[in-house]
N, CA, C and O atoms as CSV, one atom per row, in Angstrom:
chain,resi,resn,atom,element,x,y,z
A,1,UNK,N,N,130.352,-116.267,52.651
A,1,UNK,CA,C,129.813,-116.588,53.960
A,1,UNK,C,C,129.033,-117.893,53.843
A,1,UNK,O,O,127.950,-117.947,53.259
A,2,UNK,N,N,129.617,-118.941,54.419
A,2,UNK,CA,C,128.717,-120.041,54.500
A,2,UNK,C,C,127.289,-120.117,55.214
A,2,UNK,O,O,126.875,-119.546,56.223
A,3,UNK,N,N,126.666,-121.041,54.322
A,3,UNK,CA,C,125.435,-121.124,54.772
A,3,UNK,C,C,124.221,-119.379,54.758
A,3,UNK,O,O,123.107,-119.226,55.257
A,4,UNK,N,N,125.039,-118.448,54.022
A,4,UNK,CA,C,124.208,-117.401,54.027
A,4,UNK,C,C,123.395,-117.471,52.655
A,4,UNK,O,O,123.371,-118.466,51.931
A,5,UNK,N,N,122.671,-116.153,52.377
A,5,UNK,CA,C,122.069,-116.220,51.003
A,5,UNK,C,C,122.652,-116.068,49.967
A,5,UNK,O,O,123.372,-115.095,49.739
A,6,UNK,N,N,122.422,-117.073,49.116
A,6,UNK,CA,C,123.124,-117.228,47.934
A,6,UNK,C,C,122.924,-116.192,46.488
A,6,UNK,O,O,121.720,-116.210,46.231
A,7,UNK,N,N,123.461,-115.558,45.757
A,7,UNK,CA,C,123.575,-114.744,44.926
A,7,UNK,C,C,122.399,-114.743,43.560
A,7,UNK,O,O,122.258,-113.997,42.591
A,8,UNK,N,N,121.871,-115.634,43.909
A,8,UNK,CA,C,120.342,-115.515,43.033
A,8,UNK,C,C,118.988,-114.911,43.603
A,8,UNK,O,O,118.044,-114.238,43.188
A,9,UNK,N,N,119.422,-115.543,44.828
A,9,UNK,CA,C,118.016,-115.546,46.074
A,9,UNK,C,C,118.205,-113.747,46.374
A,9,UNK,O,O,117.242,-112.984,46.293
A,10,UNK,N,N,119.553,-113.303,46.708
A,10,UNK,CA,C,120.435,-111.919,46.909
A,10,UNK,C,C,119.709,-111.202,45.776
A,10,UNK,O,O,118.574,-110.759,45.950
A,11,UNK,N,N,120.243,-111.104,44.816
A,11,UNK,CA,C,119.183,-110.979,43.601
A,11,UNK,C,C,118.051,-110.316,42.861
A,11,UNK,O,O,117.873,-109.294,42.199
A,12,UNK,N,N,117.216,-111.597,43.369
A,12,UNK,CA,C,116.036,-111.426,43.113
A,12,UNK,C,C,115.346,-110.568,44.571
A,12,UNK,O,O,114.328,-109.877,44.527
A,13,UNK,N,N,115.887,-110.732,45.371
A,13,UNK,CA,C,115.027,-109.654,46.777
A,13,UNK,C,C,115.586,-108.422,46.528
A,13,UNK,O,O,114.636,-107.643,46.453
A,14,UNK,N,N,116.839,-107.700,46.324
A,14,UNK,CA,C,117.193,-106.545,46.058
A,14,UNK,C,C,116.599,-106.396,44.848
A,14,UNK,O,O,115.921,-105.375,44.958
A,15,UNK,N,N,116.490,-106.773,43.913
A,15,UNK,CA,C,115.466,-106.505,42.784
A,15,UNK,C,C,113.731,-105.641,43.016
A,15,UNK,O,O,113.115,-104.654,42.614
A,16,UNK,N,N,113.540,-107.019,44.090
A,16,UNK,CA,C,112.052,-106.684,44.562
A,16,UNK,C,C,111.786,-105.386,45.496
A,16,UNK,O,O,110.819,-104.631,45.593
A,17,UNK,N,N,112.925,-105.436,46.083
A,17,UNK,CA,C,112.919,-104.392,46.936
A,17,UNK,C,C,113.079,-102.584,46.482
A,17,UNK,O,O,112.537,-101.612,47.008
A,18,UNK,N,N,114.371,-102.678,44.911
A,18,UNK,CA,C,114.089,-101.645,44.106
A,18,UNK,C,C,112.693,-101.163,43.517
A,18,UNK,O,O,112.259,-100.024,43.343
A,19,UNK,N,N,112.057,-102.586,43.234
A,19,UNK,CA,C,110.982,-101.649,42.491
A,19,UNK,C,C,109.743,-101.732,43.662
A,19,UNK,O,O,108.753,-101.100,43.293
A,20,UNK,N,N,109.637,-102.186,44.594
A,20,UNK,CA,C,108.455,-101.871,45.601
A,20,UNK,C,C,108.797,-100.575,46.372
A,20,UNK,O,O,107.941,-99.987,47.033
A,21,UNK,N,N,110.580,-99.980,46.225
A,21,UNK,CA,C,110.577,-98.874,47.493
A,21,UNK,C,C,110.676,-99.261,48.691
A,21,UNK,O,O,110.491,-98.535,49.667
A,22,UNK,N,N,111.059,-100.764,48.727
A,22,UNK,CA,C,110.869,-101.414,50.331
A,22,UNK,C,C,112.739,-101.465,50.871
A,22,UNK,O,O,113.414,-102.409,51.281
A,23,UNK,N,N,113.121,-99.887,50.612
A,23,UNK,CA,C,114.828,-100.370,50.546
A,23,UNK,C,C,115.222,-98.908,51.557
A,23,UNK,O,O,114.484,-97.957,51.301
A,24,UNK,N,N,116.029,-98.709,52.386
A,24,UNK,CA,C,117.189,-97.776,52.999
A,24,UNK,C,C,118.275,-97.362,53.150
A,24,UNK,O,O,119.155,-98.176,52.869
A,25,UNK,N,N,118.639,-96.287,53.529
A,25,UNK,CA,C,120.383,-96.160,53.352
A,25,UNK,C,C,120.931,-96.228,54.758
A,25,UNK,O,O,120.303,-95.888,55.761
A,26,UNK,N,N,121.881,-96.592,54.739
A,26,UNK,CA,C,122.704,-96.646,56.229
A,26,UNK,C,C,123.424,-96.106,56.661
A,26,UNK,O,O,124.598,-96.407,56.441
A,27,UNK,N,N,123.129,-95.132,57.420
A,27,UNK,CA,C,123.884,-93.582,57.711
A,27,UNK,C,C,125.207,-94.172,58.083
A,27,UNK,O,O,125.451,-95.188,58.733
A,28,UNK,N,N,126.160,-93.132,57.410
A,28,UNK,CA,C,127.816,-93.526,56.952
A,28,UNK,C,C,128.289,-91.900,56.875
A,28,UNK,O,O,127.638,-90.856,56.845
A,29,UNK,N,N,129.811,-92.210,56.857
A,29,UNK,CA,C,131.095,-91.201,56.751
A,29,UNK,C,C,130.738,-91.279,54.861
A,29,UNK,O,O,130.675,-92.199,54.046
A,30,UNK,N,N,130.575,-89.809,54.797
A,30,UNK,CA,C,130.817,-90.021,53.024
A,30,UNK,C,C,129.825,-90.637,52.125
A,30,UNK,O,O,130.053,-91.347,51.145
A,31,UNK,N,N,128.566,-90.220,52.656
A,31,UNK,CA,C,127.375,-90.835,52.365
A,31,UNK,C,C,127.119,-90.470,50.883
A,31,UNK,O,O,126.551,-91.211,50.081
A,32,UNK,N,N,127.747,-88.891,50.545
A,32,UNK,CA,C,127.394,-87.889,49.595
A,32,UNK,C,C,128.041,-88.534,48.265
A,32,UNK,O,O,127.603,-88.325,47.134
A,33,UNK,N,N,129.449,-89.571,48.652
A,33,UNK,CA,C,130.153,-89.864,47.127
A,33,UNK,C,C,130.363,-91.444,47.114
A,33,UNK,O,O,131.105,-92.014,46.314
A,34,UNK,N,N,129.593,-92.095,48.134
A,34,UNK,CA,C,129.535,-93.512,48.407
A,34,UNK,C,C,128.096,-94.048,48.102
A,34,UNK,O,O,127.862,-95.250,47.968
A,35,UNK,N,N,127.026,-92.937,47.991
A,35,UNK,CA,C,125.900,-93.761,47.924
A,35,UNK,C,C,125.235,-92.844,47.026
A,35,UNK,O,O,124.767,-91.818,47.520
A,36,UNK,N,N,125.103,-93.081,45.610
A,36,UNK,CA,C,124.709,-92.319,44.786
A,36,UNK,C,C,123.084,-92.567,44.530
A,36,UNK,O,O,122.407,-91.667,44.033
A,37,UNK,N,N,122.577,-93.684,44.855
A,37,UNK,CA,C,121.213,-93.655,45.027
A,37,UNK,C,C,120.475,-92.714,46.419
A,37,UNK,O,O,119.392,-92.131,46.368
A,38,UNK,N,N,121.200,-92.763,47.344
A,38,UNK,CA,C,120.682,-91.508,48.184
A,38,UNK,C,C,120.718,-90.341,48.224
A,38,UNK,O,O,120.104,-89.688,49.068
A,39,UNK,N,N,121.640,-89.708,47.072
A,39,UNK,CA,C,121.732,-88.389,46.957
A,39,UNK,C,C,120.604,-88.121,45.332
A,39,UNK,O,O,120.362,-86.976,44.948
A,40,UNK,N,N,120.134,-89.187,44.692
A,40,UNK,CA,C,119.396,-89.495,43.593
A,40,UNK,C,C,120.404,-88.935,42.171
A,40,UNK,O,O,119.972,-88.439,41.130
A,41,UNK,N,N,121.666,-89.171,42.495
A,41,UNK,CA,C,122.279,-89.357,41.207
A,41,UNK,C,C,122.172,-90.636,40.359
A,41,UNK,O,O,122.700,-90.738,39.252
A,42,UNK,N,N,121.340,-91.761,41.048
A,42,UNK,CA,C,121.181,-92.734,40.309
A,42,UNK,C,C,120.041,-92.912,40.732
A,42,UNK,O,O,119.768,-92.369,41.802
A,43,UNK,N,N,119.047,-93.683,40.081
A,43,UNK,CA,C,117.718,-93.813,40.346
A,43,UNK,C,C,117.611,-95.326,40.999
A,43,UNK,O,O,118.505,-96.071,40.599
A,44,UNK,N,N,116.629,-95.947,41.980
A,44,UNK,CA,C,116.643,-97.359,41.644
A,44,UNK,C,C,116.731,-97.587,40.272
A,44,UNK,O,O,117.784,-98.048,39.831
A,45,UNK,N,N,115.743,-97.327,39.476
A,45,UNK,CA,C,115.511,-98.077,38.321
A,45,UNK,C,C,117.438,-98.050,37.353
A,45,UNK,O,O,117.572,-98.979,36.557
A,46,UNK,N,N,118.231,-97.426,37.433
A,46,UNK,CA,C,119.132,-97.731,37.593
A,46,UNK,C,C,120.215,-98.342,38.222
A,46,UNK,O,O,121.235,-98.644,37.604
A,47,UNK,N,N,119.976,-98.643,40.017
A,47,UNK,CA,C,120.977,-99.741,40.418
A,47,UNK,C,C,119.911,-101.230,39.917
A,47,UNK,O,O,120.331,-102.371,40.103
A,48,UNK,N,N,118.506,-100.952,39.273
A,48,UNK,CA,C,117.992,-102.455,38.685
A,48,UNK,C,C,119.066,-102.623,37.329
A,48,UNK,O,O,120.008,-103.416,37.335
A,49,UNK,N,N,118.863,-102.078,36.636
A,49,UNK,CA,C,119.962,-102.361,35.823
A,49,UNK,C,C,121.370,-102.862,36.183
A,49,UNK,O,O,121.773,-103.950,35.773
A,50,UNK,N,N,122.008,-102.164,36.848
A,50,UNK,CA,C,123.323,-102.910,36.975
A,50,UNK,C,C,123.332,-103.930,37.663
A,50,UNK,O,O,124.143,-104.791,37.321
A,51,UNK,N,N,122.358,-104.238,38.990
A,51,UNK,CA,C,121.919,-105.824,39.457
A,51,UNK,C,C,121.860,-106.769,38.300
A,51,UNK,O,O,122.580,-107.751,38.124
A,52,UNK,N,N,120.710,-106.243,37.394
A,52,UNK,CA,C,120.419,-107.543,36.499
A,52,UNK,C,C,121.603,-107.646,35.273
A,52,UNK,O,O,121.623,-108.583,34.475
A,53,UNK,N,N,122.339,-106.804,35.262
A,53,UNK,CA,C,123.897,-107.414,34.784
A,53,UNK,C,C,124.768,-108.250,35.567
A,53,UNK,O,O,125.693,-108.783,34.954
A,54,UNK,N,N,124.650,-108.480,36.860
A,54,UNK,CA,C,125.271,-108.983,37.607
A,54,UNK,C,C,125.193,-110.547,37.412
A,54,UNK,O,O,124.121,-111.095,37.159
A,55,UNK,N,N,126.309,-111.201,37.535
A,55,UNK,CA,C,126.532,-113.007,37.466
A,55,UNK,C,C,127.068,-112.810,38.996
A,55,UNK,O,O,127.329,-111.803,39.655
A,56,UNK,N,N,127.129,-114.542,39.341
A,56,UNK,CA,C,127.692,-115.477,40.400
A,56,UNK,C,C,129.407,-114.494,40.608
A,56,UNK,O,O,129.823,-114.083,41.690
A,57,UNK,N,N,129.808,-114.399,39.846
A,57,UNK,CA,C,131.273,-114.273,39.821
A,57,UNK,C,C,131.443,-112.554,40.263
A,57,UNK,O,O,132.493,-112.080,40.698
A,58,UNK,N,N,130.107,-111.734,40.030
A,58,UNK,CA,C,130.286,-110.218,40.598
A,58,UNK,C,C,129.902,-109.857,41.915
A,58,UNK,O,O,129.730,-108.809,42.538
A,59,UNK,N,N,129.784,-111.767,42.252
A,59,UNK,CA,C,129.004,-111.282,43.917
A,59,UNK,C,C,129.351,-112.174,44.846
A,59,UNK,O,O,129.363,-113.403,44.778
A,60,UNK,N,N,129.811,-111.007,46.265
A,60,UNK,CA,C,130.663,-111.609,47.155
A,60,UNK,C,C,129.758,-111.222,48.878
A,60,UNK,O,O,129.242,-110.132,49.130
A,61,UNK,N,N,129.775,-112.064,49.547
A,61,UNK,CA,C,129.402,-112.012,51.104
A,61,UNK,C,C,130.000,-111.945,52.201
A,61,UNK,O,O,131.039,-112.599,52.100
A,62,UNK,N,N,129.861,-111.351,53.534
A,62,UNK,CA,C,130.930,-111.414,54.350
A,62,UNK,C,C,129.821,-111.001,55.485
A,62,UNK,O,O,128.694,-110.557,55.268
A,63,UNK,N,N,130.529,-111.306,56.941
A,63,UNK,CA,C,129.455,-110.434,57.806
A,63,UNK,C,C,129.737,-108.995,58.283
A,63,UNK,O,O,130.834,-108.609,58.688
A,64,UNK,N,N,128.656,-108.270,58.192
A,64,UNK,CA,C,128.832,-107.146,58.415
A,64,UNK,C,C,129.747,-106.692,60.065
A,64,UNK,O,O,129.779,-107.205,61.184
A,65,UNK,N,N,130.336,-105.579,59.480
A,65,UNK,CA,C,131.711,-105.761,60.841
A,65,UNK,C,C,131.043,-104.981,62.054
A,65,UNK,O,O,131.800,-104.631,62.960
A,66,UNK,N,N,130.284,-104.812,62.107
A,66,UNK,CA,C,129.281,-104.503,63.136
A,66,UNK,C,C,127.966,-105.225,64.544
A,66,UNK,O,O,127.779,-105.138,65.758
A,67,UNK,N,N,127.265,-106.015,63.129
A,67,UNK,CA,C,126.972,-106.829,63.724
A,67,UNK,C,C,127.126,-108.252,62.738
A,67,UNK,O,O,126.726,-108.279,61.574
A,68,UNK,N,N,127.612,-109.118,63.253
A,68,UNK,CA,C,128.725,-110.434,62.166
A,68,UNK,C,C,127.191,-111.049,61.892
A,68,UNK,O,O,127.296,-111.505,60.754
A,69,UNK,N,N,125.624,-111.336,62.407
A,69,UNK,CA,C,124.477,-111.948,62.171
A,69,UNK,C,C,124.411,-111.642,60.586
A,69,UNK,O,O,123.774,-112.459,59.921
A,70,UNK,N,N,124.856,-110.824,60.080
A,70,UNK,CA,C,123.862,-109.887,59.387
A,70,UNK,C,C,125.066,-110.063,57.975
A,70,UNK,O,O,126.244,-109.725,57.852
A,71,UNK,N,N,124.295,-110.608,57.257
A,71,UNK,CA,C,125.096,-110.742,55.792
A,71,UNK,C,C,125.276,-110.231,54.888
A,71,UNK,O,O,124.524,-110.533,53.962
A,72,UNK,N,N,126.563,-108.969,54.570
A,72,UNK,CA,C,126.477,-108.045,53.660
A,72,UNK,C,C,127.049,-108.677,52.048
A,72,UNK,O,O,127.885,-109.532,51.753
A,73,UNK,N,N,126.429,-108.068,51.486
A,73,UNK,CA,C,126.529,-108.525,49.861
A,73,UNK,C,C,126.741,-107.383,48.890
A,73,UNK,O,O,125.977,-106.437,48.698
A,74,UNK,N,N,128.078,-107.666,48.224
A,74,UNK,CA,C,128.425,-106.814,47.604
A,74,UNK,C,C,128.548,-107.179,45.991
A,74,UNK,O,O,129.017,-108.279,45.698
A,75,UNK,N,N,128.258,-106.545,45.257
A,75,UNK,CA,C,128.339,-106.613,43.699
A,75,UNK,C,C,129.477,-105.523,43.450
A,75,UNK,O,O,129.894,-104.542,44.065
A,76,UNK,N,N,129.795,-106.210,42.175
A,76,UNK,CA,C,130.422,-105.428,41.519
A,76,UNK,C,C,130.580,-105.965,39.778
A,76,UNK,O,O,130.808,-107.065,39.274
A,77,UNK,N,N,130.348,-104.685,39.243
A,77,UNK,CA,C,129.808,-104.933,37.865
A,77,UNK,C,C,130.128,-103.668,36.834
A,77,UNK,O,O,129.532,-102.608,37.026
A,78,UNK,N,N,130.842,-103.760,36.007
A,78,UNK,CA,C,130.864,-102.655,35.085
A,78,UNK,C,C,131.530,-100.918,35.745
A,78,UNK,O,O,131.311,-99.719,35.570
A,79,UNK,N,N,132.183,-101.571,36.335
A,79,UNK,CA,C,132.880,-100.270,37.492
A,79,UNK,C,C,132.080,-99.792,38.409
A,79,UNK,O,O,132.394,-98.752,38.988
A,80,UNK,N,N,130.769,-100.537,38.745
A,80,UNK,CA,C,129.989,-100.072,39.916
A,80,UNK,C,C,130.369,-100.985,40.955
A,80,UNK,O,O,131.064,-102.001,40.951
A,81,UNK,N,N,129.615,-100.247,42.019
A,81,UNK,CA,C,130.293,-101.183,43.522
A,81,UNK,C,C,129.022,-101.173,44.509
A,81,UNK,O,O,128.965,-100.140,45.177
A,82,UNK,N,N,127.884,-102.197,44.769
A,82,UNK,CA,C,126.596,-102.053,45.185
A,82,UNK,C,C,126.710,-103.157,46.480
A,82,UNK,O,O,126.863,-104.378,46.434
A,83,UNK,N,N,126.573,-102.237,47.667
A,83,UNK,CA,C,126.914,-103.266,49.128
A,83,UNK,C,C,125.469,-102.842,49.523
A,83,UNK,O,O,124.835,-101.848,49.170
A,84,UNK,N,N,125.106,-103.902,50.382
A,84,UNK,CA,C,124.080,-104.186,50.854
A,84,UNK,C,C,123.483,-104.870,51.781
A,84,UNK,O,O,124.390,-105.520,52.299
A,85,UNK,N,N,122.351,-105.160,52.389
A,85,UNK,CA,C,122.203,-106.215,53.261
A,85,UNK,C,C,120.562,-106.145,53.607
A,85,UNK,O,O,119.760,-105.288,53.235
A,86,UNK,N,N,120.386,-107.035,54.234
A,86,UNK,CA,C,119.085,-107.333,54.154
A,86,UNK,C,C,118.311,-107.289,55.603
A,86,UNK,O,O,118.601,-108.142,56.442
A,87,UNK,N,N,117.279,-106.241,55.898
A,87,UNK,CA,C,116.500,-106.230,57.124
A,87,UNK,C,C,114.621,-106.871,56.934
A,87,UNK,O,O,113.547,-106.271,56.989
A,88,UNK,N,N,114.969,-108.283,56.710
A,88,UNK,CA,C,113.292,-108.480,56.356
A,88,UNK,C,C,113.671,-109.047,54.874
A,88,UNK,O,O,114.743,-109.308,54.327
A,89,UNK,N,N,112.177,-109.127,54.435
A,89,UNK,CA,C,112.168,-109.425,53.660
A,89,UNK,C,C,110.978,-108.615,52.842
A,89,UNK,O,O,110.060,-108.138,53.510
A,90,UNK,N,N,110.981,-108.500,51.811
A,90,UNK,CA,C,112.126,-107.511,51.082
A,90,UNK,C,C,113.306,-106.023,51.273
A,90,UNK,O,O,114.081,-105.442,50.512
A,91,UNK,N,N,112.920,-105.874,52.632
A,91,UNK,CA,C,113.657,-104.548,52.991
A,91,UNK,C,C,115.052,-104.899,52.846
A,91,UNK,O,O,115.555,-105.944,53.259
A,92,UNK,N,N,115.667,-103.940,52.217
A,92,UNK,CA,C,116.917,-104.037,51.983
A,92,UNK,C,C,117.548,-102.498,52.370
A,92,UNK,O,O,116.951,-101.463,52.073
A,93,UNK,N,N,118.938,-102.527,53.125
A,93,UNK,CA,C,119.831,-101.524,53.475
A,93,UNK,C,C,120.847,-101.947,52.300
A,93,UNK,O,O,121.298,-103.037,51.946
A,94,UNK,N,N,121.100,-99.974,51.618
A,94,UNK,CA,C,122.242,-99.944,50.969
A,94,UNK,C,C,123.104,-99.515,51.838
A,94,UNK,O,O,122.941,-98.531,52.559
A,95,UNK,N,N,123.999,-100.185,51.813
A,95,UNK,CA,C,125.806,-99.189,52.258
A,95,UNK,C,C,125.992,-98.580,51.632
A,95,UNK,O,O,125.511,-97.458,51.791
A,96,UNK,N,N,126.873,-98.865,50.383
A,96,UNK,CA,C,127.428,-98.003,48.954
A,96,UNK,C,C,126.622,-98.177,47.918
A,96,UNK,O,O,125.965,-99.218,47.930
A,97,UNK,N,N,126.459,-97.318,46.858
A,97,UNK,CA,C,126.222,-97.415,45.641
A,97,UNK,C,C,127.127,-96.231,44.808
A,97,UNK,O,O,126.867,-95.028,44.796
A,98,UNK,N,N,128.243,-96.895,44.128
A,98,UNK,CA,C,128.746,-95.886,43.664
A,98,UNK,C,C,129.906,-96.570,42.515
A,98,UNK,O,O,130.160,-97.766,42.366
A,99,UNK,N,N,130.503,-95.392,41.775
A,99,UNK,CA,C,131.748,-95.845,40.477
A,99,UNK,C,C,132.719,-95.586,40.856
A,99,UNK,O,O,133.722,-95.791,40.173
């Protein structure tokens, strides 16, 4: 997505946002095997880990097909799949978190 946030800046706020608790899930079809941090099969302190494995090349943007303002960011890293987007700053909405 041009001109959106770039994959460092992406990053470092989902980072901040894991460890302050300043983060939500986004009620979905299949919430139970798509978002494993909301059912607490994964902890933040585990999607921090697979973030900070993440490079330039595991991370992709698009606008969300809902509302197109709104810039979803997806990782993918080590067979995980971490979509996301950003309300504020640091608040962050997960979509998926899952293998």
């Amino acid at each position: 997505m041009k001109g959106g946030l770039g994959f460092r800046e992406a990053r470092r706020r989902l980072i901040r946002a894991l460890e302050t608790g300043a983060y939500q899930h986004e009620a979905r079809a299949a919430i139970d095997t798509k978002n494993l941090l909301h059912t607490g099969q994964v902890s933040a302190f585990d999607v921090i880990e697979i973030v900070r494995r993440c490079r330039g090349q595991n991370h992709v943007s698009s606008p969300h097909h809902l509302v197109p303002e709104v810039e979803v960011h997806v990782l993918r890293r080590d067979g995980w799949y971490v979509k996301f987007y950003f309300l504020g700053d640091p608040d962050a909405v997960f979509i998926s978190v899952h293998r």
